[in-house]
PASEBA-1860 file (N, C-alpha, C; in nm, 3 decimals):
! residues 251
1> XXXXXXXX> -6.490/1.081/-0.708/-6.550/1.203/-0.763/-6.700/1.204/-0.735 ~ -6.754/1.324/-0.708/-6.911/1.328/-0.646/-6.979/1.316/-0.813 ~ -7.095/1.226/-0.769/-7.168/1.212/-0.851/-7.261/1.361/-0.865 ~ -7.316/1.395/-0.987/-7.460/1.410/-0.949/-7.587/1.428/-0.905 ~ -7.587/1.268/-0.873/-7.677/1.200/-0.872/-7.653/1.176/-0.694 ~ -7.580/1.247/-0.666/-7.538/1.242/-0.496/-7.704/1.331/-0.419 ~ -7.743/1.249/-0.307/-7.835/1.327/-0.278/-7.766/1.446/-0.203 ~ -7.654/1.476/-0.162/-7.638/1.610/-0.131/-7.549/1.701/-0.266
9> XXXXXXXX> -7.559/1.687/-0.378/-7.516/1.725/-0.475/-7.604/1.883/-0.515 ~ -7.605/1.958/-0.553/-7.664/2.109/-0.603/-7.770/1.986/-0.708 ~ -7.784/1.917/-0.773/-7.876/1.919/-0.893/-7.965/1.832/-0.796 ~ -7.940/1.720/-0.720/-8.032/1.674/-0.625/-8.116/1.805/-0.510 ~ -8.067/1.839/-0.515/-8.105/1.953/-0.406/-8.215/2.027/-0.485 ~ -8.189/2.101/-0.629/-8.273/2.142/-0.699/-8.343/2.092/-0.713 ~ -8.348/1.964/-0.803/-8.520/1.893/-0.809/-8.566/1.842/-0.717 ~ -8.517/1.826/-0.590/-8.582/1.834/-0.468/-8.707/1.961/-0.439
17> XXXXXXXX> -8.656/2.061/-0.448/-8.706/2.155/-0.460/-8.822/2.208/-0.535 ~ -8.763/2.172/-0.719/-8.839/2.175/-0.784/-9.004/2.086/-0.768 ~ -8.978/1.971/-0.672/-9.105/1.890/-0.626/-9.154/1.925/-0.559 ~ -9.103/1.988/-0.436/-9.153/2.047/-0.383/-9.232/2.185/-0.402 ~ -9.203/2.253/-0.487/-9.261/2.364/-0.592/-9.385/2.277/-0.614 ~ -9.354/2.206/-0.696/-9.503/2.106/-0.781/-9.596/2.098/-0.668 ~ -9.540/2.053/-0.547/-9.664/1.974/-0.435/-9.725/2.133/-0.419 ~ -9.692/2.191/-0.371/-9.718/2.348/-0.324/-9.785/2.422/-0.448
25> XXXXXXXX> -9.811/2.439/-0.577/-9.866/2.457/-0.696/-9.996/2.360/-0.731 ~ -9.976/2.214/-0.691/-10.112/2.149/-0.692/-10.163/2.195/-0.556 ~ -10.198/2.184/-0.485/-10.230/2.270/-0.297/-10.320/2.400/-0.353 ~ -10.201/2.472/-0.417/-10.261/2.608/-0.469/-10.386/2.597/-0.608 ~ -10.364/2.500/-0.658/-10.451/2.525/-0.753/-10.640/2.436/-0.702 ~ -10.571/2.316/-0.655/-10.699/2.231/-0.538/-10.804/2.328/-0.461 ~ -10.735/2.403/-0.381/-10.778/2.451/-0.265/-10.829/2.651/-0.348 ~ -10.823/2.676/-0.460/-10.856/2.722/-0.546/-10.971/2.725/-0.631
33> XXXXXXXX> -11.033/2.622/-0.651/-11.139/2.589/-0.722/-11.272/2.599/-0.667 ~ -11.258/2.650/-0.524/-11.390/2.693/-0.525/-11.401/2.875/-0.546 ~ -11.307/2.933/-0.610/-11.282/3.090/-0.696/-11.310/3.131/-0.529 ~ -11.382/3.167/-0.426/-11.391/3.227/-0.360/-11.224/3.266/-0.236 ~ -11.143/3.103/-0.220/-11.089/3.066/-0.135/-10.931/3.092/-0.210 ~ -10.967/3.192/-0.326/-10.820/3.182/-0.392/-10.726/3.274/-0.374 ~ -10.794/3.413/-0.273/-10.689/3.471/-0.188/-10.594/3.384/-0.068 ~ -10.719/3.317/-0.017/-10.644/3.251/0.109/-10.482/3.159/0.053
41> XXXXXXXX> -10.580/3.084/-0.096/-10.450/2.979/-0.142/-10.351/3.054/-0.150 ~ -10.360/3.173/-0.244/-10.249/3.255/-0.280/-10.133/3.305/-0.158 ~ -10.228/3.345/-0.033/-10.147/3.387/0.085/-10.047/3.206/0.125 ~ -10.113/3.109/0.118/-10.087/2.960/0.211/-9.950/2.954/0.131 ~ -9.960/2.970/-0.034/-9.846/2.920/-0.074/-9.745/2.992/-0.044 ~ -9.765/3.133/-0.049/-9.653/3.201/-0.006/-9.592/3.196/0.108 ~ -9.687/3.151/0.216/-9.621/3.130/0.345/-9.484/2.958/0.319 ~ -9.627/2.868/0.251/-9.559/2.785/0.225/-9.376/2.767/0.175
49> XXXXXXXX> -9.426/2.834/0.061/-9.309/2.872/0.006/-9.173/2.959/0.066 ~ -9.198/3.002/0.179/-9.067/3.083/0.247/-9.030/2.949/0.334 ~ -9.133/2.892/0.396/-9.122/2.753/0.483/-9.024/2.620/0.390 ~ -9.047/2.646/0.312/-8.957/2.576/0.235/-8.847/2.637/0.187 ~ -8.838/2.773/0.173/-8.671/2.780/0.134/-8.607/2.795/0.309 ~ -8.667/2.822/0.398/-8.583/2.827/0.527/-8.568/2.697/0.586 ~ -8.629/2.628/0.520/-8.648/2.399/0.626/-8.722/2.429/0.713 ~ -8.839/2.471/0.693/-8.931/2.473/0.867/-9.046/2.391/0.800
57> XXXXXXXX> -9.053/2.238/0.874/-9.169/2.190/0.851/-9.235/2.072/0.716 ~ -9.328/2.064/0.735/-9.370/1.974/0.661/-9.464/2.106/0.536 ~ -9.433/2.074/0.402/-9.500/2.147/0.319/-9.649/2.166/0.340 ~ -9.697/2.049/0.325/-9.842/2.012/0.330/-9.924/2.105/0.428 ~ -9.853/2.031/0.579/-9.864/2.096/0.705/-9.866/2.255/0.702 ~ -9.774/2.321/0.648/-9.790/2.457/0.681/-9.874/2.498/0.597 ~ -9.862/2.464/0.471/-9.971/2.503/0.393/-10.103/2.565/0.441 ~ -10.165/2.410/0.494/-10.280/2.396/0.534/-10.316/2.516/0.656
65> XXXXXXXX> -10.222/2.480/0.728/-10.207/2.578/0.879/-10.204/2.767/0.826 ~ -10.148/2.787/0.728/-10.148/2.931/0.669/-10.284/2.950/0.616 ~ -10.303/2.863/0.539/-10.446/2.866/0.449/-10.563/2.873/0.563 ~ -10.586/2.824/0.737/-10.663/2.832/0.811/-10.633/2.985/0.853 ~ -10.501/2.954/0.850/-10.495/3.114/0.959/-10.538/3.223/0.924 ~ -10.492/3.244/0.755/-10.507/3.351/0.681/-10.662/3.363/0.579 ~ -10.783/3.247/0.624/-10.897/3.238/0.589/-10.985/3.377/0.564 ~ -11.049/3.449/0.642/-11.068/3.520/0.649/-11.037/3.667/0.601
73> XXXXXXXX> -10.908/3.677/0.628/-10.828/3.862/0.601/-10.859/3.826/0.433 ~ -10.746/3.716/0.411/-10.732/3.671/0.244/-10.872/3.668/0.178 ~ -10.944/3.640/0.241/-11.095/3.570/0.162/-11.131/3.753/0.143 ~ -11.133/3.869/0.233/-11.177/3.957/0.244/-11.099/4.063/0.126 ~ -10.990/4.031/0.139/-10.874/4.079/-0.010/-10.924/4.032/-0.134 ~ -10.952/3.942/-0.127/-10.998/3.823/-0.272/-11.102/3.915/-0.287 ~ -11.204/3.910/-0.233/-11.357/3.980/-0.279/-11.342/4.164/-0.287 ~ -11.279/4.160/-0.235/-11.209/4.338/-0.300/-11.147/4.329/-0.422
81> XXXXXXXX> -11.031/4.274/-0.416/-10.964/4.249/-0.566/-11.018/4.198/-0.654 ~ -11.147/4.101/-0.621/-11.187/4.021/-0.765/-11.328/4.100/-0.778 ~ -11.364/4.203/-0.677/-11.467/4.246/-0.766/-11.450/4.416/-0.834 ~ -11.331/4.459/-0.728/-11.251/4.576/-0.872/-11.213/4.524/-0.974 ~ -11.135/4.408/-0.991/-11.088/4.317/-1.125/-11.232/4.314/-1.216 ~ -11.310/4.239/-1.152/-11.436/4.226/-1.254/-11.487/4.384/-1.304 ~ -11.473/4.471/-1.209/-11.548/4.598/-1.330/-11.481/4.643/-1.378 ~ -11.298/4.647/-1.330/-11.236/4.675/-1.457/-11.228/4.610/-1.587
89> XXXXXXXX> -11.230/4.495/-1.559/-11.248/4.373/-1.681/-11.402/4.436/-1.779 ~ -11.500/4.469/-1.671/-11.565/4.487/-1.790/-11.608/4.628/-1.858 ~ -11.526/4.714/-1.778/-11.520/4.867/-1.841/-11.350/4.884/-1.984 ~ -11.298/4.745/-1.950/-11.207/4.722/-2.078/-11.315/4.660/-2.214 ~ -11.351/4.556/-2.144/-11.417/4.449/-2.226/-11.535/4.458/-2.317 ~ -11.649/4.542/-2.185/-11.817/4.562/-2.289/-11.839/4.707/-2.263 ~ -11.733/4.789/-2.211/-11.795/4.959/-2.232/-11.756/4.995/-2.358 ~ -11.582/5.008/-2.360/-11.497/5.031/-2.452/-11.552/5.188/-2.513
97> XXXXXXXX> -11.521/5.238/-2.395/-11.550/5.420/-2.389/-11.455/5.461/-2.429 ~ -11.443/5.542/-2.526/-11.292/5.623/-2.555/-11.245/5.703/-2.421 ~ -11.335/5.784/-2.371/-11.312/5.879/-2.260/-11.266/5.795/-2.160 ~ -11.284/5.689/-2.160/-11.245/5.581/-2.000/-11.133/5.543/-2.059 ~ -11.078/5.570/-2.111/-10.915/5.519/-2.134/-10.855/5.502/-2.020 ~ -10.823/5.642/-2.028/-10.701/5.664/-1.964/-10.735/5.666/-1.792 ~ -10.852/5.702/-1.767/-10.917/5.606/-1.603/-10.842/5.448/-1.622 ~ -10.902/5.431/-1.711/-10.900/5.247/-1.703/-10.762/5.197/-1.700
105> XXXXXXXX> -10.704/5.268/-1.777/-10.538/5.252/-1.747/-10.463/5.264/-1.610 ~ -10.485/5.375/-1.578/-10.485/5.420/-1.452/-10.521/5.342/-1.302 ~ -10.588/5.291/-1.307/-10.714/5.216/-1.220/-10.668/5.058/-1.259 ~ -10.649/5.027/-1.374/-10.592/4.885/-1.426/-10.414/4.884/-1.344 ~ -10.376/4.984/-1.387/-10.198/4.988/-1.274/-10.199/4.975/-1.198 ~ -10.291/5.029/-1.071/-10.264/5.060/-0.928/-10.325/4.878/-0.892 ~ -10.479/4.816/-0.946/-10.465/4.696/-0.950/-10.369/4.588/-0.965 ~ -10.305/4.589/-1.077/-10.172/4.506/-1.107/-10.114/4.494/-1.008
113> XXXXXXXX> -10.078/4.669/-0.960/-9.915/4.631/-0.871/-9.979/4.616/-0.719 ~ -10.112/4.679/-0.687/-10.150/4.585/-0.570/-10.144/4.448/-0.544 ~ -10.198/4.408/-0.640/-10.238/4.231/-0.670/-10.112/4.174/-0.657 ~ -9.980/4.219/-0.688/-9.847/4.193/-0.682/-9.790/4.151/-0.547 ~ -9.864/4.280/-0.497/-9.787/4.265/-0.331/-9.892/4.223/-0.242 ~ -9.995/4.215/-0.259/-10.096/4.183/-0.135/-10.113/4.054/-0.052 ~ -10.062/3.947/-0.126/-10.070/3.822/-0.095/-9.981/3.804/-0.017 ~ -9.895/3.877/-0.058/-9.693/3.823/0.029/-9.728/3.894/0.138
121> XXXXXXXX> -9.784/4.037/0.130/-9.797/4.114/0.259/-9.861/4.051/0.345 ~ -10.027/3.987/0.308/-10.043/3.929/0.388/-10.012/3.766/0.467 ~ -9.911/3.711/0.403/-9.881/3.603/0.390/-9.773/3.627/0.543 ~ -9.713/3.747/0.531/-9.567/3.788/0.613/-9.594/3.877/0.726 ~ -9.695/3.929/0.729/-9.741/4.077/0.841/-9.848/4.065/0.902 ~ -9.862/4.062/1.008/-9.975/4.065/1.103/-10.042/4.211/1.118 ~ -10.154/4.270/0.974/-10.187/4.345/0.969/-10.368/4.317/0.952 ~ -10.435/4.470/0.937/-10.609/4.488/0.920/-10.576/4.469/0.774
129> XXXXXXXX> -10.731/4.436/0.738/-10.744/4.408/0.549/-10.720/4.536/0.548 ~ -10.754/4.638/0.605/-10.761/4.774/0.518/-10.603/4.819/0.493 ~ -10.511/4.776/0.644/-10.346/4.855/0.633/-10.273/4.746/0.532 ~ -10.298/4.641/0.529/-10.286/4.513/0.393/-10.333/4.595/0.282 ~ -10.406/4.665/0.240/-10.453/4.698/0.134/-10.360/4.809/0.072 ~ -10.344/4.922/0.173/-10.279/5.051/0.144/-10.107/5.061/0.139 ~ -10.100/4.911/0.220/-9.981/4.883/0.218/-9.915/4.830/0.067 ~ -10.045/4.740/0.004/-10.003/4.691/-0.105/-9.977/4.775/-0.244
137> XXXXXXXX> -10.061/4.866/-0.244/-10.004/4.958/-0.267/-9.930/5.088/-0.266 ~ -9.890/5.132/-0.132/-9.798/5.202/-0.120/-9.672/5.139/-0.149 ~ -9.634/5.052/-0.126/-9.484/4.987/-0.129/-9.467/4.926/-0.278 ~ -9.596/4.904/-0.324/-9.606/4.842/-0.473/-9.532/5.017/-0.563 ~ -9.574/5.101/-0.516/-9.563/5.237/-0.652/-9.447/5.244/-0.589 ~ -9.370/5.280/-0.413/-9.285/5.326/-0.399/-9.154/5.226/-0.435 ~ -9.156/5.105/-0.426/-9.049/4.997/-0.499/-9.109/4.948/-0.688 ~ -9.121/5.072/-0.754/-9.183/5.009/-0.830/-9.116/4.966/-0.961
145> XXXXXXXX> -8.963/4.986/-0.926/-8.875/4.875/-0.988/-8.913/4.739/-0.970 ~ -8.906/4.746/-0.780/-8.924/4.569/-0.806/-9.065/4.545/-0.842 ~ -9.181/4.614/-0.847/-9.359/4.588/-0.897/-9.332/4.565/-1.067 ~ -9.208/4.646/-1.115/-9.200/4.590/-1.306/-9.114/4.477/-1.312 ~ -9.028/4.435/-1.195/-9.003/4.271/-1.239/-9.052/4.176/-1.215 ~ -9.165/4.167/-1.132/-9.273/4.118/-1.063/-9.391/4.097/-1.157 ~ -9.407/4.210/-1.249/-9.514/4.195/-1.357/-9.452/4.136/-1.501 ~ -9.294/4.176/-1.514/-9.256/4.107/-1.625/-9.211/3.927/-1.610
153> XXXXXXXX> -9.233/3.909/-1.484/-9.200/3.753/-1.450/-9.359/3.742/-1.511 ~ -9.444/3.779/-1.425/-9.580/3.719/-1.500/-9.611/3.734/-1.639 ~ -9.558/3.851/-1.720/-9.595/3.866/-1.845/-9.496/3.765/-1.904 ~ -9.413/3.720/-1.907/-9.360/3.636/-1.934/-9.422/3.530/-1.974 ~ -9.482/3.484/-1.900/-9.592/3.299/-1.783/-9.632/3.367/-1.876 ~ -9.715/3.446/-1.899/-9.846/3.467/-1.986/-9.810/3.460/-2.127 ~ -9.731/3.524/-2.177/-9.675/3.454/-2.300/-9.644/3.337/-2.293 ~ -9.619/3.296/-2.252/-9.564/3.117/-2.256/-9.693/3.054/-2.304
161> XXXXXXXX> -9.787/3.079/-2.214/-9.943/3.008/-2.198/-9.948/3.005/-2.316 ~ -9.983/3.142/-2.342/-9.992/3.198/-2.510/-9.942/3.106/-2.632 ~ -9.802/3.143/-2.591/-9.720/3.039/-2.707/-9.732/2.905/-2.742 ~ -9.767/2.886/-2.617/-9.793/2.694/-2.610/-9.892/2.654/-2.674 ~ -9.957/2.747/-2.642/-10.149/2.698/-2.681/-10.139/2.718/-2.910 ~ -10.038/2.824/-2.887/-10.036/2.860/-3.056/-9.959/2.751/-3.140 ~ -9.852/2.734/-3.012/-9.741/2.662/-3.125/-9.681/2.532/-3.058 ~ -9.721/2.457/-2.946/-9.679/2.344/-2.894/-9.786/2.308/-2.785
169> XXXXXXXX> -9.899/2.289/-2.794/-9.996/2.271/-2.706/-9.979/2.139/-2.588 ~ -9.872/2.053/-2.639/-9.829/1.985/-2.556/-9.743/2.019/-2.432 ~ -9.702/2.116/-2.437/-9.624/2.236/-2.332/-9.718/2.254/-2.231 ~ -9.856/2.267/-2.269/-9.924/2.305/-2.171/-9.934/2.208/-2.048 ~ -9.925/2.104/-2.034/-9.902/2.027/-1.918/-9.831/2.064/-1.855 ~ -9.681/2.045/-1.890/-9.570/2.131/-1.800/-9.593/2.256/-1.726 ~ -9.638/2.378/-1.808/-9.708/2.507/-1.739/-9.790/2.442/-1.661 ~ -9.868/2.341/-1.662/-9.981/2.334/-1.539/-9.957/2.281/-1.413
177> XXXXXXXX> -9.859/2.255/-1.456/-9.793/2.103/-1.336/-9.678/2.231/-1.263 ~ -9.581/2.340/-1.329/-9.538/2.432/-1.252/-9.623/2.504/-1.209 ~ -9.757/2.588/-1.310/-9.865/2.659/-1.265/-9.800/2.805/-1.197 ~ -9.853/2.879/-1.109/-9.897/2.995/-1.033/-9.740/2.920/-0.935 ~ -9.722/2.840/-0.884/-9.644/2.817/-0.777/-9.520/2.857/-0.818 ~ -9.454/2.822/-0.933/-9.363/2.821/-0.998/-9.314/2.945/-0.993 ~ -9.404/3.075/-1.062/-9.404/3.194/-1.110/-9.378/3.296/-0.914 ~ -9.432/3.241/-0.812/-9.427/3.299/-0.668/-9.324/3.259/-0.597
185> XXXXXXXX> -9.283/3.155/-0.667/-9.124/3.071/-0.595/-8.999/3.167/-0.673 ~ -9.024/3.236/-0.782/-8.975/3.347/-0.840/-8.966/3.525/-0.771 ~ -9.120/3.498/-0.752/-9.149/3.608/-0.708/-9.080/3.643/-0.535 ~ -9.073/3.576/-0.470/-9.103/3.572/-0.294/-8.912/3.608/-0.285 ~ -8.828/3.550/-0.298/-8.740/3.606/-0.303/-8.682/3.782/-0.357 ~ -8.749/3.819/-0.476/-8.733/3.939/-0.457/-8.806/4.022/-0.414 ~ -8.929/3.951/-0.331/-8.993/4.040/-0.244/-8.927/4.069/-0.097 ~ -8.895/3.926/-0.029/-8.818/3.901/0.074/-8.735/4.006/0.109
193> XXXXXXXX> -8.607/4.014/-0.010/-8.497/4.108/-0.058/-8.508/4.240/-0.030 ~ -8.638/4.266/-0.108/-8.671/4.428/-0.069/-8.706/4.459/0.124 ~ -8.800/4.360/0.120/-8.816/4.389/0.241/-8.741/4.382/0.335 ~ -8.642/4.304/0.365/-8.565/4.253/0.459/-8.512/4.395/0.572 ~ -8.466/4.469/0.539/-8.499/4.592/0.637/-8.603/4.674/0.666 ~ -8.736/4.580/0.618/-8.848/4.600/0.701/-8.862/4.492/0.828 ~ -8.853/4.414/0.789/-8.837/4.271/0.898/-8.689/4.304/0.961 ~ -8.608/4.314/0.928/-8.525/4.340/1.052/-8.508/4.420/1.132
201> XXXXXXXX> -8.616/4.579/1.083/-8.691/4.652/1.211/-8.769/4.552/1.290 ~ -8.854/4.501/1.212/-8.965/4.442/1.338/-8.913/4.353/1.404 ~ -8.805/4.221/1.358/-8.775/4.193/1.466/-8.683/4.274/1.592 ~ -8.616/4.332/1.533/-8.529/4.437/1.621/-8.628/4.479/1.725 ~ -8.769/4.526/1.692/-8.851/4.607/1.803/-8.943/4.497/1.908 ~ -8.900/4.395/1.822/-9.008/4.261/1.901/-8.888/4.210/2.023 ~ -8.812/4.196/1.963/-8.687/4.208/2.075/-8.678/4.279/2.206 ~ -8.685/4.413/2.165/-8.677/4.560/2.227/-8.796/4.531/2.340
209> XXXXXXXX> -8.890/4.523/2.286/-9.042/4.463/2.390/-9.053/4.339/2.434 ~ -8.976/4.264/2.429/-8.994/4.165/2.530/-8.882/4.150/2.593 ~ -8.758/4.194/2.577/-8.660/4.230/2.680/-8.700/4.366/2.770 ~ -8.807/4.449/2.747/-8.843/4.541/2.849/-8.974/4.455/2.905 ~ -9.023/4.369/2.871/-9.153/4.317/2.946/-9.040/4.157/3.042 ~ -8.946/4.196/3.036/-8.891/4.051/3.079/-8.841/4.147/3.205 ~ -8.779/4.260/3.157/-8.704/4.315/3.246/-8.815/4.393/3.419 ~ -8.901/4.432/3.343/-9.041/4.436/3.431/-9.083/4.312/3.532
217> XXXXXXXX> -9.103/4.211/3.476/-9.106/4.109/3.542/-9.010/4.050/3.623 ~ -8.853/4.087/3.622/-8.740/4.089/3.707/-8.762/4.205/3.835 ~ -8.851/4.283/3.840/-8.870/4.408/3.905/-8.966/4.386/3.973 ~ -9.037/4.259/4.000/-9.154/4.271/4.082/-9.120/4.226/4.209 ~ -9.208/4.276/4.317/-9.163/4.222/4.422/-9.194/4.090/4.440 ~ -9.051/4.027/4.546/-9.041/3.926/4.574/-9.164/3.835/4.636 ~ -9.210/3.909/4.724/-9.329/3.858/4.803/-9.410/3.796/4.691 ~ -9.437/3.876/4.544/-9.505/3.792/4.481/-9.469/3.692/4.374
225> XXXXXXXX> -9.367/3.644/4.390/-9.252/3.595/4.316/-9.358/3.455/4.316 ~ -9.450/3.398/4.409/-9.531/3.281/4.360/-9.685/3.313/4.303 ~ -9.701/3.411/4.317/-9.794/3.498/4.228/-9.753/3.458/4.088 ~ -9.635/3.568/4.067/-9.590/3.569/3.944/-9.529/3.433/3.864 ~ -9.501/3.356/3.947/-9.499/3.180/3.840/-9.587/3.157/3.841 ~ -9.710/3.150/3.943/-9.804/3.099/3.844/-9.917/3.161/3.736 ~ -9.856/3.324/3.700/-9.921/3.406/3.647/-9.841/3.330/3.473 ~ -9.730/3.312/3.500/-9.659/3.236/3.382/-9.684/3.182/3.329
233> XXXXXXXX> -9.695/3.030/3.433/-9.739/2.942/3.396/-9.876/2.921/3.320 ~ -9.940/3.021/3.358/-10.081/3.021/3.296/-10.067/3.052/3.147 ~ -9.974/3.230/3.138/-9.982/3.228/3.027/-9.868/3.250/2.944 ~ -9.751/3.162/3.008/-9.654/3.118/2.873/-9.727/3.083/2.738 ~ -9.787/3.028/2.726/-9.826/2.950/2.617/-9.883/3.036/2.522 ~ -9.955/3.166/2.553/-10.019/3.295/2.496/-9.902/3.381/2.480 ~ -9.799/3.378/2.537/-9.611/3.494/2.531/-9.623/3.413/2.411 ~ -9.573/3.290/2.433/-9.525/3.220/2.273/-9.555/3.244/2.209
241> XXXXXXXX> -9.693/3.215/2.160/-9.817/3.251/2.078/-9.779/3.373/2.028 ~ -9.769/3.465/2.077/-9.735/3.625/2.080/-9.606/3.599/2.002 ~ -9.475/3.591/2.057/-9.361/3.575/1.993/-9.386/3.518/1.884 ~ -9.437/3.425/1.873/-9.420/3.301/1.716/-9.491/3.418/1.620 ~ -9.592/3.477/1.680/-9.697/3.574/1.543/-9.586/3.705/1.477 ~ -9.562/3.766/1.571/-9.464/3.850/1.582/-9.377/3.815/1.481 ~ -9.288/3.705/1.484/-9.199/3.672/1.453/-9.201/3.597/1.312 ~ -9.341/3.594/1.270/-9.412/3.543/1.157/-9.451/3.700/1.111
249> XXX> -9.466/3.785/1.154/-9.514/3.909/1.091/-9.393/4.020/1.029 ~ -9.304/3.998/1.162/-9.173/4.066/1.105/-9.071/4.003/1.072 ~ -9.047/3.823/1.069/-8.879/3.797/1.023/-8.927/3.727/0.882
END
């Protein structure tokens, strides 16, 4: 009878996982602490995190490699989002205008459910900060079933915090040690879900274009048939490049 305790058993497999969660949640919270670099983390884990439910790779490794790639766009999201966050924070906090209500409400939503999707978008799509931006929220209001289970997973975490700190403060380790990683290893699957006939357009069309750029290249004349290998050879390595981004943007 199978144990368990079998390493190919479902409960081995889970806390496999579950560690792997942990390594990917400390990463995210490390590479975090300097507040500026905490879009980029946010995008690394998420990449991370699909890299680990599909087996591609070393955690660490991609991490790191997402967190370089996505330096910049993410860092440029972060300082948009955290400095609308900060004046909404403080048109809640030290205006406390009756008349700014219902702005602030307003303006506080479209934040939320951006902030929801922006990271994964950019984590998954080879897009500009600005079509990342409009994207995050267009698809945030137009799926905005999945933007209220997305915010009730976090309101959740946030009660917990809450609770722990009121009524078992020893809890709080555990929350720290799952952290933000925990709560996106939740999240990324029913983002995935929704999207998935967005990505299986793009790969469908990434397909479509390089079986017509292959088929082009079957069409050239022969005479330059040593032209054209060593036009290859040069830049296979930039096709790949191309394919792998592609294929990181739409599957």
């Amino acid at each position: 009878m199978a144990s368990i305790f079998d390493y190919d058993s479902a409960f081995m497999r889970g806390l496999e996982w579950l560690v792997d969660v942990i390594c990917i949640n400390v990463l995210l919270l490390v590479t975090s602490i300097p507040i500026v670099t905490v879009g980029a983390s946010l995008t690394a884990a998420y990449d991370a995190l699909r890299r680990l439910r599909d087996g591609e790779g070393h955690i660490a490794r991609c991490y790191f490699r997402a967190f370089r790639a996505n330096f910049v766009q993410s860092t440029l999201l972060w300082l948009v989002y955290g400095a609308i966050g900060f004046v909404l924070a403080y048109m809640w906090l030290g205006l406390r205008i009756s008349d700014l209500l219902l702005p602030n409400i307003a303006f506080g939503t479209l934040w939320i459910v951006g902030f929801e999707w922006v990271w994964y978008l950019q984590s998954r799509f080879a897009n500009t900060v600005g079509v990342t931006l409009c994207n995050s929220l267009l698809l945030g209001l137009s799926y905005l079933l999945t933007s209220v289970c997305l915010i009730a997973i976090d309101a959740i975490a946030i009660y917990a915090v809450y609770a722990s700190v009121m009524y078992m403060p020893q809890g709080l380790f555990l929350l720290g040690v799952l952290g933000p990683g925990f709560i996106m290893s939740i999240h990324l699957p029913i983002l995935e879900r929704r999207m998935a006939p967005m990505i299986k357009a793009g790969e469908a069309e990434a397909r479509k274009v390089r079986e017509e750029s292959d088929g082009e290249d079957d069409g050239d004349d022969p005479d330059d048939a040593a032209g054209a290998d060593g036009a290859e050879s040069v830049s296979g390595a930039d096709s790949a490049d191309g394919a792998d981004a592609e294929a990181d943007a739409a599957s």
